[in-house]
VEXDREN-2710 file (C-alpha; in Angstrom, 1 decimal):
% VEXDREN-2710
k/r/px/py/pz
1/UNK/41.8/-2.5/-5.7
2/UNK/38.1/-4.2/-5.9
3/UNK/36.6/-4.7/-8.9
4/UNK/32.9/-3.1/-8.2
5/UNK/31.7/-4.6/-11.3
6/UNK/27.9/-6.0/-11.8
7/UNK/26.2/-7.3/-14.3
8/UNK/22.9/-6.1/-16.2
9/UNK/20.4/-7.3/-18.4
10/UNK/22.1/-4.3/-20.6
11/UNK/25.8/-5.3/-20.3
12/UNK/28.3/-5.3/-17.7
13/UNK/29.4/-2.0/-16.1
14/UNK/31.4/-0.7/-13.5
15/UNK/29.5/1.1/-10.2
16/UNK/31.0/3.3/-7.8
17/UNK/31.1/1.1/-3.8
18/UNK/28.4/2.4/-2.4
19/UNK/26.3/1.4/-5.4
20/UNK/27.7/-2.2/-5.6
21/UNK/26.4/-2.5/-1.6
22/UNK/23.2/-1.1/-2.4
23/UNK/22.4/-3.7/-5.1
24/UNK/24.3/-6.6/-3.7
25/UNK/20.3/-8.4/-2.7
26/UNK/19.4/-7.7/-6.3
27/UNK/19.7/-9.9/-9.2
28/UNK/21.2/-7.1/-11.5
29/UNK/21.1/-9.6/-14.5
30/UNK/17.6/-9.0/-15.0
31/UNK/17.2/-5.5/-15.0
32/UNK/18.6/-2.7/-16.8
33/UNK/21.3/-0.7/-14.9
34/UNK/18.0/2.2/-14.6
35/UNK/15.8/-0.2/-13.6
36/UNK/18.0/-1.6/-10.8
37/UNK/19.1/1.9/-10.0
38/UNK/15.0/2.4/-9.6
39/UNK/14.8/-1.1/-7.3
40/UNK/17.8/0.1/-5.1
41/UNK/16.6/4.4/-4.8
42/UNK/13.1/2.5/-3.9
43/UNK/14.6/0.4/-1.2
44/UNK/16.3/3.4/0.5
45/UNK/13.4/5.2/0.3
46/UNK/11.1/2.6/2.2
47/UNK/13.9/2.1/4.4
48/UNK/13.9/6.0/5.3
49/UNK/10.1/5.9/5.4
50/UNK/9.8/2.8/7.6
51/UNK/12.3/4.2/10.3
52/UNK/10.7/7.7/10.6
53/UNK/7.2/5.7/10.7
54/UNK/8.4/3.7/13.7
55/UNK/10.7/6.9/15.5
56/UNK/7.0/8.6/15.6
57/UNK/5.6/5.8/16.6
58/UNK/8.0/5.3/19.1
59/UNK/7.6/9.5/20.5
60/UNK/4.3/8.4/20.6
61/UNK/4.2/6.1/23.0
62/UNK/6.4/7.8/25.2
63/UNK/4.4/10.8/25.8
64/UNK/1.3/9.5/26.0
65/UNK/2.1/6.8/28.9
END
């Protein structure tokens, strides 16, 4: 079994997979476990933003050849 364990600016604690992946680009040890929560909801967000941004973007150019 992995051990999906990070540590915070608040202690260590133990996160479920999906949560390790999402914060494996941030450096958990200076945040909070709710702020790096925050910084990895925000990234998915923008993520999700930025992709319908360009899918309308992309529609765009396709019907107005």
């Amino acid at each position: 079994m992995d051990d999906f364990t990070l540590e915070f600016r608040d202690g260590k604690r133990q996160v479920a997979p999906h949560v390790y992946e999402m914060l494996a680009t941030v450096e958990t040890y200076r945040l909070t476990y709710e702020e790096a929560m925050n910084v990895a909801n925000g990234n998915l967000f923008s993520t999700h933003v930025e992709k319908k941004h360009a899918d309308i973007i992309a529609k765009h150019f396709k019907e107005h050849r």
